[in-house]
C-alpha positions as CSV (number, residue, x, y, z in Angstrom):
1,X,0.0,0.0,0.0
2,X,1.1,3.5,-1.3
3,X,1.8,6.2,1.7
4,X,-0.1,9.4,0.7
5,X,1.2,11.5,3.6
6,X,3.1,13.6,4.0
7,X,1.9,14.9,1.1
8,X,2.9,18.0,-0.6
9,X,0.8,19.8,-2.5
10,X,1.8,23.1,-4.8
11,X,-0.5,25.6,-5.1
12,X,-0.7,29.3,-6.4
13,X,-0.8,31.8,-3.4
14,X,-1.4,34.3,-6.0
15,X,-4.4,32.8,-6.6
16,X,-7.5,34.3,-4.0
17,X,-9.5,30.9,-3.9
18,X,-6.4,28.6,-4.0
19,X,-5.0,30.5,-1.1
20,X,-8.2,30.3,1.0
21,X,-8.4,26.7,0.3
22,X,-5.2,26.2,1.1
23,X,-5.6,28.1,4.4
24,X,-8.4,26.1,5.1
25,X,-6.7,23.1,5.3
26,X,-3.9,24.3,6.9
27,X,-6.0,25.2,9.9
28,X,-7.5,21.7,9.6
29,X,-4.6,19.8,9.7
30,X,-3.9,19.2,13.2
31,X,-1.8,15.9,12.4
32,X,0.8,18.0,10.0
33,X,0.3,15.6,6.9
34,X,0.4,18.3,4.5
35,X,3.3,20.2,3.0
36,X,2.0,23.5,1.4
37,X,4.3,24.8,-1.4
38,X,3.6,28.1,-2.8
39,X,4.6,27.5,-6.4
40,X,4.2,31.3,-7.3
41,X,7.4,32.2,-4.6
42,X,10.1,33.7,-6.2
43,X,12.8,31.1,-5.4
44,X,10.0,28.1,-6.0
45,X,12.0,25.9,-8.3
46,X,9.3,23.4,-10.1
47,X,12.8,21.5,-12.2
48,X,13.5,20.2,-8.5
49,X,10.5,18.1,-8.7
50,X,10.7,17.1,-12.1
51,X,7.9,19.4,-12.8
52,X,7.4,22.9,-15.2
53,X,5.7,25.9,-14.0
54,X,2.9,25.9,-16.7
55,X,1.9,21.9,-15.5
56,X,1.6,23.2,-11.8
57,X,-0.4,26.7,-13.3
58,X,-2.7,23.8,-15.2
59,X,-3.6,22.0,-12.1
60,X,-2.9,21.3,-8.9
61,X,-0.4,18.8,-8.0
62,X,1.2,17.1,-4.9
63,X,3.9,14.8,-4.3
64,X,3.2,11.8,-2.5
65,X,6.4,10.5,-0.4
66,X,7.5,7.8,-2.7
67,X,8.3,10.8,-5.5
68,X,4.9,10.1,-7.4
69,X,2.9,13.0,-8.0
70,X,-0.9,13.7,-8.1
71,X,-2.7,15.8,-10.0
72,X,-6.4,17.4,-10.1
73,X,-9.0,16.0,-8.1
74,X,-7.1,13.3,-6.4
75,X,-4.7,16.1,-4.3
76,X,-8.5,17.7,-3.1
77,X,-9.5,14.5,-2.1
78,X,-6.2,13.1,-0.4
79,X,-6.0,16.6,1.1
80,X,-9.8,16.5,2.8
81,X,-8.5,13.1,4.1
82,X,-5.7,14.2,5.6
83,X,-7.8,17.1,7.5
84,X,-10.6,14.5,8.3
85,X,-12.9,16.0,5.9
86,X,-13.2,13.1,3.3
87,X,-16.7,13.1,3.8
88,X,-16.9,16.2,1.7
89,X,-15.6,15.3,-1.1
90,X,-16.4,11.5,-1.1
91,X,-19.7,11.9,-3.8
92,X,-16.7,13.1,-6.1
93,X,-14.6,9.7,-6.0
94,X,-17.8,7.8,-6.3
95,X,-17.8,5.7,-9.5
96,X,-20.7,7.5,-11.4
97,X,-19.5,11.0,-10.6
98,X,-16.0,10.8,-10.5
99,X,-15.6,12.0,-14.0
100,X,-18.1,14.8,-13.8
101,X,-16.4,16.1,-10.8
102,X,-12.9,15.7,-12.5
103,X,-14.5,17.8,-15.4
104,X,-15.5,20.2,-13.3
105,X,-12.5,20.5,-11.2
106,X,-10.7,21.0,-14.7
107,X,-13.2,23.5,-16.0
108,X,-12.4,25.6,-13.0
109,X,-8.7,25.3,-12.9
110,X,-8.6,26.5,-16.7
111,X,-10.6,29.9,-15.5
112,X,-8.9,30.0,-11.8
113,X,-7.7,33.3,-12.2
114,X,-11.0,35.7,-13.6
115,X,-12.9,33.5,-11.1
116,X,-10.4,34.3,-8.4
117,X,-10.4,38.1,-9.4
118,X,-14.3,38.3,-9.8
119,X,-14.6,36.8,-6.0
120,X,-11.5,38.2,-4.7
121,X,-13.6,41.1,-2.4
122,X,-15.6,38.3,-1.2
123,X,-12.4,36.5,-0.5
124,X,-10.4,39.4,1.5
125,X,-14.1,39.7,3.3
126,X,-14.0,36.2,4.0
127,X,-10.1,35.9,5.3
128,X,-10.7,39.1,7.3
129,X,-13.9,37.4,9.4
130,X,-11.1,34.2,9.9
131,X,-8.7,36.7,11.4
132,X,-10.9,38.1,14.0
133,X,-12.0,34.6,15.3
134,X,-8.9,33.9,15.4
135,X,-7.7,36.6,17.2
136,X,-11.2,36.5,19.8
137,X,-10.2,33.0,20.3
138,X,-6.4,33.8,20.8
139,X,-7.6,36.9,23.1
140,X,-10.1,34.3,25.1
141,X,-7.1,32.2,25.9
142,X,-5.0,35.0,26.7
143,X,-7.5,35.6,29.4
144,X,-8.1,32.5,30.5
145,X,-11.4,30.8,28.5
146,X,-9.4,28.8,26.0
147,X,-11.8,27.6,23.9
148,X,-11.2,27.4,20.1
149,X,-13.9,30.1,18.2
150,X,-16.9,28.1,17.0
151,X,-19.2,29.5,14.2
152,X,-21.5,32.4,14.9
153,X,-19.3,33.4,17.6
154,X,-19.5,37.1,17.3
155,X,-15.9,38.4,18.0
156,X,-15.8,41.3,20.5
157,X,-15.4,44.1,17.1
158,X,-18.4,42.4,15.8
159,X,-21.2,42.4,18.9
160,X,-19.8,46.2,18.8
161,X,-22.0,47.0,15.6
């Protein structure tokens, strides 16, 4: 049996919904089993893992530990696993969608970017709201309620409007 984790996934930071996703699962992956890679860095050198820069633009990939790579849908749904949210995207591994779902990942990797710009207020909007539950959760601990911010907690700048 292949091990899938650590697995390290490249993704565009310039990218407004590939960052958010990828923050997403960062914050969800308490067990560490995922390497982000910002492939749009400056010093990100995609030659080191036998890969171009246009191939990684075309689609996400990852790198399993035995050097294969992963590509498309497969890195979403090894990625869920690893954060315990499989559940989410098992419909698109099952046999009759599988291929619609690939489609559609594909579809939406080809028109990332004007998608990513057309939602990129909602996406700053969005990442903003994260960073004050964050913070009202940090702030809690600090004084002595450690409890990790659950949704529709109001953070304290928020039950001021």
């Amino acid at each position: 049996m292949r091990a899938d984790y650590p697995l390290t996934i490249f993704y565009d930071a310039s990218c407004p919904v590939c960052a958010l996703e990828m923050d997403h699962l960062r914050a969800r992956d308490a067990a560490s089993r995922l390497v982000l890679v910002d492939m749009s860095a400056p010093d990100f050198d995609a030659a080191r893992f036998g890969l171009t820069l246009p191939e990684l633009d075309a689609v996400i990939h990852a790198l399993r530990p035995d050097g294969s790579i992963v590509r498309g849908m497969a890195v979403l749904r090894l990625a869920y696993a690893a954060t315990g949210l499989a559940w989410v995207l098992q419909p698109s591994a099952a046999a009759p969608l599988r291929p619609l779902f690939d489609a559609g990942y594909r579809l939406f990797a080809r028109h990332r970017k004007p998608i990513s710009r057309a939602l990129a207020p909602f996406i700053v909007a969005l990442r903003e709201r994260r960073g004050r539950r964050a913070l009202a959760g940090m702030n809690a601990c600090a004084a002595g309620t450690c409890r990790p911010p659950q949704d529709g907690d109001a953070t304290h700048e928020e039950s001021r409007s």
